[in-house]
Biopython code that builds the backbone (N, CA, C, O; Angstrom):
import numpy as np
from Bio.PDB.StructureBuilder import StructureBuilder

atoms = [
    (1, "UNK", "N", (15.897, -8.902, 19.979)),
    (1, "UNK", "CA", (15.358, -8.041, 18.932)),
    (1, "UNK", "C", (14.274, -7.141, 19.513)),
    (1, "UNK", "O", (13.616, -7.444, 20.509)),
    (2, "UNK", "N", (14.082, -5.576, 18.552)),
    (2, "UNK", "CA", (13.004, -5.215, 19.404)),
    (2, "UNK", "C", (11.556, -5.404, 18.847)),
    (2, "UNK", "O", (11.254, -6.420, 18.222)),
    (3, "UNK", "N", (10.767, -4.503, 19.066)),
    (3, "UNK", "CA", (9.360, -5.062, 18.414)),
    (3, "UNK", "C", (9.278, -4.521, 17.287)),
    (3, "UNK", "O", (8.354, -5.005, 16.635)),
    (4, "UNK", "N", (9.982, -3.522, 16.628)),
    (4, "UNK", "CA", (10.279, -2.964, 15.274)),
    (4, "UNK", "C", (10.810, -3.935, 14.705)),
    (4, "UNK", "O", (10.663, -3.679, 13.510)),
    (5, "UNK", "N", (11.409, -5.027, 14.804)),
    (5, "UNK", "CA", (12.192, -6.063, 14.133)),
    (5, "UNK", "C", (12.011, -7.620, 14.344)),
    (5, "UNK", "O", (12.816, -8.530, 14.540)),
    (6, "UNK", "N", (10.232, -7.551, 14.192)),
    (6, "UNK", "CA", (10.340, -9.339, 14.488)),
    (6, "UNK", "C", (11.229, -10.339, 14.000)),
    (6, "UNK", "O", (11.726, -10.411, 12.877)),
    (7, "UNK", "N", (11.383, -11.172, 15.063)),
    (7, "UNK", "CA", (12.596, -12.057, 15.308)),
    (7, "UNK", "C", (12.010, -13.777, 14.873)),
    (7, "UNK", "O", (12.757, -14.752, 14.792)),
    (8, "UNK", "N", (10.588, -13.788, 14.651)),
    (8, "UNK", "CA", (10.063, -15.461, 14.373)),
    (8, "UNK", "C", (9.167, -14.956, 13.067)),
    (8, "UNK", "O", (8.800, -13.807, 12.818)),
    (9, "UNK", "N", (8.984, -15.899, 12.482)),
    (9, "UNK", "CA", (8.325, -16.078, 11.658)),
    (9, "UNK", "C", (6.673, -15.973, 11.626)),
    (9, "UNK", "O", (6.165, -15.618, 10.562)),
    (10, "UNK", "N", (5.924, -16.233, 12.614)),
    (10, "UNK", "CA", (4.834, -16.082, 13.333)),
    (10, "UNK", "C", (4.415, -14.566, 13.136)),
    (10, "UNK", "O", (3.454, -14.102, 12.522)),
    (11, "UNK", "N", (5.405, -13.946, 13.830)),
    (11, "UNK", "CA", (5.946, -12.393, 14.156)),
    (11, "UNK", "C", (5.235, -11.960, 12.820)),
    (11, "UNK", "O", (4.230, -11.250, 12.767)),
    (12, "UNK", "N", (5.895, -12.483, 11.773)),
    (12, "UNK", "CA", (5.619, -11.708, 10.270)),
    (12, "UNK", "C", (4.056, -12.009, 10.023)),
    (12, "UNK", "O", (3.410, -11.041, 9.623)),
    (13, "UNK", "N", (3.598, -12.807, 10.144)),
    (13, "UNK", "CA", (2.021, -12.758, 10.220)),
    (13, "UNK", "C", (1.305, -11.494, 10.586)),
    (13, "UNK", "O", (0.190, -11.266, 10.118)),
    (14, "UNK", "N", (1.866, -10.710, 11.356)),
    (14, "UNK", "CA", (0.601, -9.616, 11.704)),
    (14, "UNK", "C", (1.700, -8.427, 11.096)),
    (14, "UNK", "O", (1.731, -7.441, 11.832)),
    (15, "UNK", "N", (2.658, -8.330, 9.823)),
    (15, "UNK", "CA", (3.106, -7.173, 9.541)),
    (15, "UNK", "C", (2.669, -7.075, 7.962)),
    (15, "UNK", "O", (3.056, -7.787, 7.035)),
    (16, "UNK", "N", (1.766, -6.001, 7.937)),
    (16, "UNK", "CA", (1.579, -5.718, 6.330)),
    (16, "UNK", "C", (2.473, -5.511, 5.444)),
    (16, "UNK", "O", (2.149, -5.823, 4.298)),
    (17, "UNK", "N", (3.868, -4.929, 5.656)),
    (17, "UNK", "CA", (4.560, -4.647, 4.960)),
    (17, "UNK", "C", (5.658, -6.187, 4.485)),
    (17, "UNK", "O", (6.670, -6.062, 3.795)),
    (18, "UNK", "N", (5.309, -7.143, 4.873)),
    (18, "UNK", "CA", (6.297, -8.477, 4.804)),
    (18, "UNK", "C", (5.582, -8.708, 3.401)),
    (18, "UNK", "O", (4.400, -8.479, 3.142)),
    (19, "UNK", "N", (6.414, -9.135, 2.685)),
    (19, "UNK", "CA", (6.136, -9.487, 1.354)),
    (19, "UNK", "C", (6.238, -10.906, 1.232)),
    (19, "UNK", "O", (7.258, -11.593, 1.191)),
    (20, "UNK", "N", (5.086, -11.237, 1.181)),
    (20, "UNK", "CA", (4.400, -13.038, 1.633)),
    (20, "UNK", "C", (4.243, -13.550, 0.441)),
    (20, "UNK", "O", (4.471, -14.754, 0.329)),
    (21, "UNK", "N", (3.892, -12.920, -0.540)),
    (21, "UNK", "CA", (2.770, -13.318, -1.849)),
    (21, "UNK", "C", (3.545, -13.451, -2.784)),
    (21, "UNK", "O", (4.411, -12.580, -2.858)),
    (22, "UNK", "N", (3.555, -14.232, -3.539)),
    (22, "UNK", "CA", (4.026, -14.352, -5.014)),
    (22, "UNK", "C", (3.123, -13.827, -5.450)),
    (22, "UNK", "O", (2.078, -13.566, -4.854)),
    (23, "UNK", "N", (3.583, -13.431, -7.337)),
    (23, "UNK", "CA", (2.951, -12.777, -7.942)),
    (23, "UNK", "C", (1.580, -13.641, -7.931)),
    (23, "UNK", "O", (0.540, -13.186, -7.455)),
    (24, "UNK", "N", (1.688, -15.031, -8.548)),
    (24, "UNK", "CA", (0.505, -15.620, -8.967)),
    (24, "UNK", "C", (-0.511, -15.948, -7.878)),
    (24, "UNK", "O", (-1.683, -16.111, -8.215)),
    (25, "UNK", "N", (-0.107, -16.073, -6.430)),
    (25, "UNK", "CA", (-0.980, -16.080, -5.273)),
    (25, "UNK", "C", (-1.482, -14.608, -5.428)),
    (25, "UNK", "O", (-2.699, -14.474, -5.557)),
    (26, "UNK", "N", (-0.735, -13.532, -5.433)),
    (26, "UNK", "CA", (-1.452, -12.348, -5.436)),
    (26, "UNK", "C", (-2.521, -11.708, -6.621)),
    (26, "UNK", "O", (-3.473, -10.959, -6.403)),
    (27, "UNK", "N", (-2.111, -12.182, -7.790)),
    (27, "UNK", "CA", (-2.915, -12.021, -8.822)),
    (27, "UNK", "C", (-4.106, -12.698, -8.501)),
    (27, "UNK", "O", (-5.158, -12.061, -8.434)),
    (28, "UNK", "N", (-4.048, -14.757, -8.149)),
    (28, "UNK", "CA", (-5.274, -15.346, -7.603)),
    (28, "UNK", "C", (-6.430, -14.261, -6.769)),
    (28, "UNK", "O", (-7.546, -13.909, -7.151)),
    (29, "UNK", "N", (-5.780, -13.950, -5.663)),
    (29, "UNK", "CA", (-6.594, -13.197, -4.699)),
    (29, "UNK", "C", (-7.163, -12.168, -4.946)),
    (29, "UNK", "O", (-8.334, -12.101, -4.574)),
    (30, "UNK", "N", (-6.599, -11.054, -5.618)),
    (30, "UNK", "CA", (-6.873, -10.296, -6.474)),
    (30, "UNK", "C", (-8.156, -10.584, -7.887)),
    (30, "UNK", "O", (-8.947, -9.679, -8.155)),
    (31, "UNK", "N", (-8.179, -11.694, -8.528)),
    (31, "UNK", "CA", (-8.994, -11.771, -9.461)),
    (31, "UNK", "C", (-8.423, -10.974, -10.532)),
    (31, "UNK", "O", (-9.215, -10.327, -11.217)),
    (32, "UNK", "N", (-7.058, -10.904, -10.819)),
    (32, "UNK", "CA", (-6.908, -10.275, -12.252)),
    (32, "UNK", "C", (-5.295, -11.335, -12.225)),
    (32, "UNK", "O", (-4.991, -12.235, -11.442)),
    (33, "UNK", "N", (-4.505, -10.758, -13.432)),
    (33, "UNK", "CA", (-3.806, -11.148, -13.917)),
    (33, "UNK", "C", (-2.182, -11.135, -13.687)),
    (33, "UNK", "O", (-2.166, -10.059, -13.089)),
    (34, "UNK", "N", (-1.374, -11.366, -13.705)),
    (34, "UNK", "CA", (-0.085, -10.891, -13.434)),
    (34, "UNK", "C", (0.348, -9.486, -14.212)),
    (34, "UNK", "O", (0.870, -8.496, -13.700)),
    (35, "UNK", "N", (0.049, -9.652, -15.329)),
    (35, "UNK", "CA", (0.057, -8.561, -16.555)),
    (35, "UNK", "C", (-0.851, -7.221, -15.329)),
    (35, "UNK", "O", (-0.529, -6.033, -15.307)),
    (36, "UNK", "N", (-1.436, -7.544, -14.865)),
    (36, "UNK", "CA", (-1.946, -6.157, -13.995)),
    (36, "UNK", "C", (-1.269, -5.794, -13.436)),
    (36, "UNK", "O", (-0.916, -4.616, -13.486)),
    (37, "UNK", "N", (-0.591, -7.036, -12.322)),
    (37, "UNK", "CA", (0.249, -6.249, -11.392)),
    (37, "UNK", "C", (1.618, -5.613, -11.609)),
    (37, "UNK", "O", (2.211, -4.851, -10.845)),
    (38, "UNK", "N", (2.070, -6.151, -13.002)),
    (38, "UNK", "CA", (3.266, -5.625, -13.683)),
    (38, "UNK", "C", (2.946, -4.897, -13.984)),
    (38, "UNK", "O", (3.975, -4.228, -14.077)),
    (39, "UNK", "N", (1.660, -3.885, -14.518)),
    (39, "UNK", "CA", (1.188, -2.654, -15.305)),
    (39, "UNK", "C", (1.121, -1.715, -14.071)),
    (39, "UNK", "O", (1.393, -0.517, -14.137)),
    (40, "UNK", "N", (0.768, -2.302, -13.037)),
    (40, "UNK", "CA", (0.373, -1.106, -11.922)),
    (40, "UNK", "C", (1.964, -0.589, -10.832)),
    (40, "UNK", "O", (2.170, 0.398, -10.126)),
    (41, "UNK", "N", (3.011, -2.095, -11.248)),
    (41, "UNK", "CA", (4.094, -1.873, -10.785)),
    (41, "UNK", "C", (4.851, -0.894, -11.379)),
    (41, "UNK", "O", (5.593, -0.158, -10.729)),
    (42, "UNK", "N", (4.648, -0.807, -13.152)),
    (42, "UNK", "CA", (5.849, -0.144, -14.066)),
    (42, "UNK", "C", (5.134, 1.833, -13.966)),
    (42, "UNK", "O", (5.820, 2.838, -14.151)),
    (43, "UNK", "N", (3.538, 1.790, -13.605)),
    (43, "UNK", "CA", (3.038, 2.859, -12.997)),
    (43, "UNK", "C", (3.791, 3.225, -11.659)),
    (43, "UNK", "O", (3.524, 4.396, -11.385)),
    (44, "UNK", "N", (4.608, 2.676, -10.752)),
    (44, "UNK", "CA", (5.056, 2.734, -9.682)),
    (44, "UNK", "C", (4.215, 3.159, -8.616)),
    (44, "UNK", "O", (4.622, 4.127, -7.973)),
    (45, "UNK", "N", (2.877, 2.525, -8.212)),
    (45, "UNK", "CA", (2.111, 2.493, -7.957)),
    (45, "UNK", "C", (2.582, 1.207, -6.401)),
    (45, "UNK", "O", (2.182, 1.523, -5.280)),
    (46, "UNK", "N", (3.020, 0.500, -6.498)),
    (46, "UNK", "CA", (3.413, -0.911, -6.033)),
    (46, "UNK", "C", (5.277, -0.720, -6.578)),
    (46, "UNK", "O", (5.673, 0.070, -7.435)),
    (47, "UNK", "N", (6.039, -1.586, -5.866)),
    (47, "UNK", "CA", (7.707, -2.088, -6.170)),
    (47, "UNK", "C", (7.532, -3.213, -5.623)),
    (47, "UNK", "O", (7.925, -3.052, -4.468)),
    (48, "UNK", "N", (7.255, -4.038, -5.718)),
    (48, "UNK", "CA", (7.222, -5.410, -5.029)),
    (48, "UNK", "C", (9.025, -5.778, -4.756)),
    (48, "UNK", "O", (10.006, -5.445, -5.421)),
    (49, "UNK", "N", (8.920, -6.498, -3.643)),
    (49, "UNK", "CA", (10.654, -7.048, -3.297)),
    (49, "UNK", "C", (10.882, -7.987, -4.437)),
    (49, "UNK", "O", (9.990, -8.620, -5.001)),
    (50, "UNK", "N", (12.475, -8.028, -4.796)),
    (50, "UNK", "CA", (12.360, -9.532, -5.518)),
    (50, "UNK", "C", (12.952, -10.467, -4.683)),
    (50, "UNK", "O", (13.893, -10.052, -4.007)),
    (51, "UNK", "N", (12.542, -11.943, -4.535)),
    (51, "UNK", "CA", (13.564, -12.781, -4.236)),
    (51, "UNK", "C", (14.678, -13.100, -5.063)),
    (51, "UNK", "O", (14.819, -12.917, -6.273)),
    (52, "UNK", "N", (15.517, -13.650, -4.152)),
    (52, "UNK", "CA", (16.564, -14.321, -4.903)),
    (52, "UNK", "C", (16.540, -14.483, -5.740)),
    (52, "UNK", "O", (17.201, -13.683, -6.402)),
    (53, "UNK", "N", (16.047, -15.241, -6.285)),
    (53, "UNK", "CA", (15.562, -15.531, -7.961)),
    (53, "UNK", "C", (15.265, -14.627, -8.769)),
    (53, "UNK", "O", (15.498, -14.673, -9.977)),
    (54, "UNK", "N", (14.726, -13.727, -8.181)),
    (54, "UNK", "CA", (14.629, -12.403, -8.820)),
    (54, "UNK", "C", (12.997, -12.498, -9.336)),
    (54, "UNK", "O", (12.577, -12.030, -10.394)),
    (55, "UNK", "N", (12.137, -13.280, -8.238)),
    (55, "UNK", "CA", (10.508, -13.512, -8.745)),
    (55, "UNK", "C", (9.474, -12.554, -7.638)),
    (55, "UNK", "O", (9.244, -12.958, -6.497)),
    (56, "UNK", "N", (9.029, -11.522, -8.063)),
    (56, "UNK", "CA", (8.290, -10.729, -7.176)),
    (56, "UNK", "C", (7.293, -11.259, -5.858)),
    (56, "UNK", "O", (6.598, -12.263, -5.703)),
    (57, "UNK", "N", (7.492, -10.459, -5.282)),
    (57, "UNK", "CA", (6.746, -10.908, -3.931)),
    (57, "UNK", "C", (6.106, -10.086, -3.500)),
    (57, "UNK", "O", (6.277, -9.055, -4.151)),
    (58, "UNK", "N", (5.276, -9.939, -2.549)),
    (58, "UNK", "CA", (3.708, -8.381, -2.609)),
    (58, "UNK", "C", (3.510, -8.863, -1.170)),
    (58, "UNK", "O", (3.622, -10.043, -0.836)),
    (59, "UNK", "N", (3.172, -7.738, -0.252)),
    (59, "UNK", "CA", (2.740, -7.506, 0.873)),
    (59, "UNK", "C", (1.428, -7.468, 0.939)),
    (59, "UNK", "O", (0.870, -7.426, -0.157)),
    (60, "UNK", "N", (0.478, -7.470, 2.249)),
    (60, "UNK", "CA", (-0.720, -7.018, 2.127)),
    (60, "UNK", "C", (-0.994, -5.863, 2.175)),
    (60, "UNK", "O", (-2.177, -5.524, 2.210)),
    (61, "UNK", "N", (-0.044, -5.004, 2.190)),
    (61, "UNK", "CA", (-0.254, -3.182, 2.104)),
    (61, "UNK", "C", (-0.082, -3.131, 0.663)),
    (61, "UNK", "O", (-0.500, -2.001, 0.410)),
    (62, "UNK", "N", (0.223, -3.578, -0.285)),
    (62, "UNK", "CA", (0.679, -3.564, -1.502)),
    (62, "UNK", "C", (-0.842, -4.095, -2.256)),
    (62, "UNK", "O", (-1.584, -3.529, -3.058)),
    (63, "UNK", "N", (-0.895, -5.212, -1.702)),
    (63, "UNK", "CA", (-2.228, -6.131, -2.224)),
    (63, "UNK", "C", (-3.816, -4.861, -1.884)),
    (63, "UNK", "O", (-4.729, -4.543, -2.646)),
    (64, "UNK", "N", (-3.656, -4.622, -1.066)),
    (64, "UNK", "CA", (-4.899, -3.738, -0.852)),
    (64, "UNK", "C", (-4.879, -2.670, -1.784)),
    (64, "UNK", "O", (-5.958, -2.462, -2.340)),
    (65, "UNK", "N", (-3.659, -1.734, -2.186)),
    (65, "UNK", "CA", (-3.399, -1.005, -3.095)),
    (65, "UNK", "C", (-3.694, -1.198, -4.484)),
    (65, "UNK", "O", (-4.070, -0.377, -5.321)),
    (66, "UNK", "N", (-3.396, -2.744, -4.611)),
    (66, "UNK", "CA", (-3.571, -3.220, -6.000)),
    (66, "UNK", "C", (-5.158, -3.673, -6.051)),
    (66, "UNK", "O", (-5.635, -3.873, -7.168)),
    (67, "UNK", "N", (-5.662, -3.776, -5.349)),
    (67, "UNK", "CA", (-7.487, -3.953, -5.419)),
    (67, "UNK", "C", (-7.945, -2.859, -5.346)),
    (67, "UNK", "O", (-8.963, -2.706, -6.021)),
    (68, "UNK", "N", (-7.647, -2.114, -4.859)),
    (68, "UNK", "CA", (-8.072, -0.561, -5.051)),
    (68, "UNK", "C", (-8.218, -0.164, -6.716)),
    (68, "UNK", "O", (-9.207, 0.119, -7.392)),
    (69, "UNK", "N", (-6.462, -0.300, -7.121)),
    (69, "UNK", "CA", (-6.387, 0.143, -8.323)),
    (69, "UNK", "C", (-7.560, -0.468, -9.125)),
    (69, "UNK", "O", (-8.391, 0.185, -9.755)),
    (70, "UNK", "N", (-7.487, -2.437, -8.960)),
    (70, "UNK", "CA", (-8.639, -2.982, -9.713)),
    (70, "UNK", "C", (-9.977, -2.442, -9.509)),
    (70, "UNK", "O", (-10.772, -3.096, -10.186)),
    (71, "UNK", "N", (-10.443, -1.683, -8.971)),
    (71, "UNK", "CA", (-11.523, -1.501, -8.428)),
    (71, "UNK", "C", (-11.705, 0.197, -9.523)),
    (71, "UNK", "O", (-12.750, 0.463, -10.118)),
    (72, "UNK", "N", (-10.447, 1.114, -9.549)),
    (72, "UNK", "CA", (-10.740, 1.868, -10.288)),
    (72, "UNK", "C", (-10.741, 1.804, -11.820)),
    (72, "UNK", "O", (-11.456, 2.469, -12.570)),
    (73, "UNK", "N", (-9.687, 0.762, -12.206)),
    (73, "UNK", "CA", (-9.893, -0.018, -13.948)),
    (73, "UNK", "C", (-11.179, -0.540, -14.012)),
    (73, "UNK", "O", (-11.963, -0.386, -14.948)),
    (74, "UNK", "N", (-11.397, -1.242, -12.854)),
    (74, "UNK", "CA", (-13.123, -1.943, -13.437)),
    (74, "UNK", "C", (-13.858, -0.787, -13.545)),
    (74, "UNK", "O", (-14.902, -1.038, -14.148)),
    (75, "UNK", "N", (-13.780, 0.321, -13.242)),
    (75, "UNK", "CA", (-14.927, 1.545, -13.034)),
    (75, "UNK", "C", (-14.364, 2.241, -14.631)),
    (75, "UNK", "O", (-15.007, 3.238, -14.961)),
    (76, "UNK", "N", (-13.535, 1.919, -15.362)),
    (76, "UNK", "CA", (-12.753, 3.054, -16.839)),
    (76, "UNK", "C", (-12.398, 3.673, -16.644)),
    (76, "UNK", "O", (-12.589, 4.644, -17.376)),
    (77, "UNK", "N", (-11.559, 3.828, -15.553)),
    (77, "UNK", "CA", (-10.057, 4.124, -15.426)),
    (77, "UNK", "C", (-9.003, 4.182, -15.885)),
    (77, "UNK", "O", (-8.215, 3.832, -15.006)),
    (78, "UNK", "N", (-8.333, 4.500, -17.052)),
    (78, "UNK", "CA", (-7.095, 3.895, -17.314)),
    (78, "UNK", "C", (-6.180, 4.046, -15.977)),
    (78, "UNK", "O", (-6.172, 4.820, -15.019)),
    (79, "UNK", "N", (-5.080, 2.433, -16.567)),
    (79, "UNK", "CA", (-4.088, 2.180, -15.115)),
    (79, "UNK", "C", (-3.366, 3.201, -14.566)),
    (79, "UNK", "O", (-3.285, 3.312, -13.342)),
    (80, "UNK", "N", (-2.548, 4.366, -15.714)),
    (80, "UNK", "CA", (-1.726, 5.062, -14.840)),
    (80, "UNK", "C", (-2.577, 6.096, -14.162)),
    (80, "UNK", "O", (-2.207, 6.585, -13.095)),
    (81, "UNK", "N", (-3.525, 6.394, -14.647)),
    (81, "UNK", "CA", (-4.887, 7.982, -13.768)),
    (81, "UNK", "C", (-4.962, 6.491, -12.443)),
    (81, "UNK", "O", (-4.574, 6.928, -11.360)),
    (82, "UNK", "N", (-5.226, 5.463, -12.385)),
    (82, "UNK", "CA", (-5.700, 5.198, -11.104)),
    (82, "UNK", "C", (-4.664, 5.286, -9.909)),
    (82, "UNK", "O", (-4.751, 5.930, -8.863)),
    (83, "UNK", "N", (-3.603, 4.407, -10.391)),
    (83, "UNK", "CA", (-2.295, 4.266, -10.166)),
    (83, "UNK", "C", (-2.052, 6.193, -9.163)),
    (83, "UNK", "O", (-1.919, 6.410, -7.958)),
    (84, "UNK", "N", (-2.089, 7.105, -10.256)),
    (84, "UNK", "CA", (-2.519, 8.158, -9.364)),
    (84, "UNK", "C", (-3.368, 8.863, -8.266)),
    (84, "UNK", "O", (-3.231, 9.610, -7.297)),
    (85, "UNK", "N", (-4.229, 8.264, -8.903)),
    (85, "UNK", "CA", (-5.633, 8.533, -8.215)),
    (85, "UNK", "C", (-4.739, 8.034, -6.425)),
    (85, "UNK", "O", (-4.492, 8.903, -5.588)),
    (86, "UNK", "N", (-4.421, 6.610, -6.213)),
    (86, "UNK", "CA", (-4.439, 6.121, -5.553)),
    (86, "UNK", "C", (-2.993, 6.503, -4.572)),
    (86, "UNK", "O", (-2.892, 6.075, -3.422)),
    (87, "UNK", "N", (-2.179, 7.157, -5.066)),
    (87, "UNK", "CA", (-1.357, 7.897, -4.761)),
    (87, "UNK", "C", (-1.443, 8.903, -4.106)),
    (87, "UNK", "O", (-1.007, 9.058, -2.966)),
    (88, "UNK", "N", (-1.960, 9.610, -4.705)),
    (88, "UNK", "CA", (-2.786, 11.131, -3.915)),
    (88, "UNK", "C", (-3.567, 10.133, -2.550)),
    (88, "UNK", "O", (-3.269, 9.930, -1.373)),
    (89, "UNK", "N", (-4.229, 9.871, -3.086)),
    (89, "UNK", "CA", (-5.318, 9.390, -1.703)),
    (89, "UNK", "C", (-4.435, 8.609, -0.582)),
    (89, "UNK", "O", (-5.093, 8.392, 0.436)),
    (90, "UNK", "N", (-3.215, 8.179, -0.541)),
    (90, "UNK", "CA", (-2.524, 7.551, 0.228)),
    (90, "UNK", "C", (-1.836, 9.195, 0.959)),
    (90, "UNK", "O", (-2.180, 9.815, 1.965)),
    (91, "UNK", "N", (-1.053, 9.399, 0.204)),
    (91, "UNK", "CA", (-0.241, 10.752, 0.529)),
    (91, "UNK", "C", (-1.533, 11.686, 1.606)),
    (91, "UNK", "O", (-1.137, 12.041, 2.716)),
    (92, "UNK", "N", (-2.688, 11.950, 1.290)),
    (92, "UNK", "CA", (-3.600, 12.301, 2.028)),
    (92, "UNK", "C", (-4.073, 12.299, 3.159)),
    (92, "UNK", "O", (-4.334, 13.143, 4.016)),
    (93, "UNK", "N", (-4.195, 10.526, 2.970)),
    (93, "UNK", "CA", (-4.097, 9.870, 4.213)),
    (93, "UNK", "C", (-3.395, 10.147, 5.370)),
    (93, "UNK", "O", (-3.715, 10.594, 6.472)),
    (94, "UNK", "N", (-2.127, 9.694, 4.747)),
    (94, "UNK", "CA", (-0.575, 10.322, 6.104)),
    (94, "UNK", "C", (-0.902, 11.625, 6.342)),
    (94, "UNK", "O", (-1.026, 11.911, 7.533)),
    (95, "UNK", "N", (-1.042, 12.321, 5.704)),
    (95, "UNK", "CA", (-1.205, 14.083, 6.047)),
    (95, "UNK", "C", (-1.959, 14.287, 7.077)),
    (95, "UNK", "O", (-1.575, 14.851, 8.102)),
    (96, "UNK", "N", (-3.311, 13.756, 6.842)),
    (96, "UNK", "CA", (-4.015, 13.558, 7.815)),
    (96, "UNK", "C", (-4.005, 13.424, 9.351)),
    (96, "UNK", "O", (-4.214, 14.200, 10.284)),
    (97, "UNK", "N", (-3.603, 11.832, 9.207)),
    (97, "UNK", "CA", (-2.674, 11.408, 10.063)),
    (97, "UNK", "C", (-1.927, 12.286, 11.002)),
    (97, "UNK", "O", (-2.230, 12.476, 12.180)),
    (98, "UNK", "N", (-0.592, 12.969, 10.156)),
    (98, "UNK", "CA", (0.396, 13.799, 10.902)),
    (98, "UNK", "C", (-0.904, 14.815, 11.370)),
    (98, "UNK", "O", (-1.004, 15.126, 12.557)),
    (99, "UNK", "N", (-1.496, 15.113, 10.764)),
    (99, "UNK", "CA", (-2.497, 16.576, 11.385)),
    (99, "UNK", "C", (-2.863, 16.178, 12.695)),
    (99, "UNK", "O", (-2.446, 16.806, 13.669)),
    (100, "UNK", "N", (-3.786, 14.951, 12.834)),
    (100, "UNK", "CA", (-4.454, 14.541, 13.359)),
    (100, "UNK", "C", (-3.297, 14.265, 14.913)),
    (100, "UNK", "O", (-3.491, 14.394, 16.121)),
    (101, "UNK", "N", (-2.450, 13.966, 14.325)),
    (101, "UNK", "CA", (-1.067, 13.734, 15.839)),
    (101, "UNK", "C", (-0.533, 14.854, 16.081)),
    (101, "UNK", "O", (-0.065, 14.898, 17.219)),
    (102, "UNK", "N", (-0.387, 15.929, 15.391)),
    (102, "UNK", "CA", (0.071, 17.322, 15.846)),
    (102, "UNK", "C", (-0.854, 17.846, 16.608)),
    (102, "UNK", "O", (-0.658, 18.366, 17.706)),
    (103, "UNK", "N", (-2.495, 17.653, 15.720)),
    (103, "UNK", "CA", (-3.746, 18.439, 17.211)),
    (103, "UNK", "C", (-3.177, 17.672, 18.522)),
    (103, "UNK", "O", (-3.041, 18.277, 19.585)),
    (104, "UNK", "N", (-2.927, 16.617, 18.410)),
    (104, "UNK", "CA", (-3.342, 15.581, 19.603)),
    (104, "UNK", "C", (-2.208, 16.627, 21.260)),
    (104, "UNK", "O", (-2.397, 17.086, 22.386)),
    (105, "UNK", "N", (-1.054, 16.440, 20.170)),
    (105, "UNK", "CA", (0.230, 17.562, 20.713)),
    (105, "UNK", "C", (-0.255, 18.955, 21.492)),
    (105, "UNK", "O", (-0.203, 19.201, 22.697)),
    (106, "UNK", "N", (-0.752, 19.793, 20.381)),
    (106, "UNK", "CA", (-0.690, 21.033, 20.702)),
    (106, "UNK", "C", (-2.329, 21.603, 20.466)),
    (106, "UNK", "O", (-2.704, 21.751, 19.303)),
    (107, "UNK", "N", (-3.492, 21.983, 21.856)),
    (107, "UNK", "CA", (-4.564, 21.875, 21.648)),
    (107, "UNK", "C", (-5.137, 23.102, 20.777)),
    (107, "UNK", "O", (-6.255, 23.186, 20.269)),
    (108, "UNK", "N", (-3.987, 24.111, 20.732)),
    (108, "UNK", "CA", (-4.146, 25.340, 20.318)),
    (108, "UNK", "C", (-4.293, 25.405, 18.498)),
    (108, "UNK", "O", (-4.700, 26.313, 17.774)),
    (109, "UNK", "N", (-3.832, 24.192, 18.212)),
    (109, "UNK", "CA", (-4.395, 23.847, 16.514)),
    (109, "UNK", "C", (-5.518, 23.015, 16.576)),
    (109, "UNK", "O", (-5.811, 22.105, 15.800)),
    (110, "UNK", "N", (-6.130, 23.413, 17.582)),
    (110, "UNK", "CA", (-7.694, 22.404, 17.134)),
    (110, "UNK", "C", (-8.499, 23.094, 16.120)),
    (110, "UNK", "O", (-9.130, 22.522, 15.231)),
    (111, "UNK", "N", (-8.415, 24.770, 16.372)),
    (111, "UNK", "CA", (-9.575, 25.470, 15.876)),
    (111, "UNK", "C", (-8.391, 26.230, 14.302)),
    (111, "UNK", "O", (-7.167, 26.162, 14.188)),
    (112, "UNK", "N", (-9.197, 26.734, 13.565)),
    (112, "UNK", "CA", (-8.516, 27.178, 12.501)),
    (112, "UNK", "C", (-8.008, 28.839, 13.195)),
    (112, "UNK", "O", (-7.088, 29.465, 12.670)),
    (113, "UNK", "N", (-8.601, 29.255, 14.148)),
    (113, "UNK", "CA", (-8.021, 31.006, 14.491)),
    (113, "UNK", "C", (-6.820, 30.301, 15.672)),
    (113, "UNK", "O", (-6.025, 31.088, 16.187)),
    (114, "UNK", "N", (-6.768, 29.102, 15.973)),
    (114, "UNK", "CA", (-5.435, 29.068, 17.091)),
    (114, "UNK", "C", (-6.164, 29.058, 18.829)),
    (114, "UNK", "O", (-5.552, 28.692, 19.832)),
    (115, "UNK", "N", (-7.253, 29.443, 18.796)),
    (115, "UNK", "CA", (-7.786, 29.812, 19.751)),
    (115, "UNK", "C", (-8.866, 28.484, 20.252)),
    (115, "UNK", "O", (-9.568, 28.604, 21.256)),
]
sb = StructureBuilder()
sb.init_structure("model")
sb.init_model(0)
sb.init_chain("A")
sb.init_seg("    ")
for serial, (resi, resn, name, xyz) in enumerate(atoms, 1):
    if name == "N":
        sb.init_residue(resn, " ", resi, " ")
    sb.init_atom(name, np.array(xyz, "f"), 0.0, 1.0, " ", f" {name:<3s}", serial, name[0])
structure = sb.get_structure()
């Protein structure tokens, strides 16, 4: 396997995107409710995987997202403005990002005249 595709279980320990958590471990950690994370999911904010069973499961890229959101409801927020809020600011992020790896590329976009 390659390193894009851990092959042990161990492996999944250091990938944020592995969906580890049940709802109610993630709600625990979180400090709110399941009813949140279903409100911030049906915002599509979060898609959690289902198992088999068809019982949601949450990553820690997901979980950080969803404390965020809690963090903007505790401030009077309603869920779907945060749910956004937190959207934009992700999308941002990457943009960034790509900017930040295109200067790295080409030194001639460092400055805003090209020069």
């Amino acid at each position: 396997m390659t390193a894009d595709h851990p092959s042990t279980p161990s492996s999944r320990l250091d990938d944020d995107d592995y969906p580890a958590y049940t709802m109610g471990r993630a709600a625990d950690m979180l400090g709110t409710t399941p009813a949140f994370l279903r409100a911030i999911g049906e915002a599509r904010l979060i898609v959690p995987l289902r198992s088999p069973g068809g019982h949601r499961r949450y990553s820690r890229y997901q979980l950080r997202l969803a404390a965020r959101a809690r963090e903007l409801v505790d401030q009077g927020t309603p869920v779907e403005a945060a749910c956004r809020i937190i959207i934009l600011e992700d999308q941002l992020e990457e943009a960034r990002r790509i900017n930040e790896q295109l200067r790295r590329r080409d030194p001639a976009r460092r400055s805003p005249g090209g020069a």
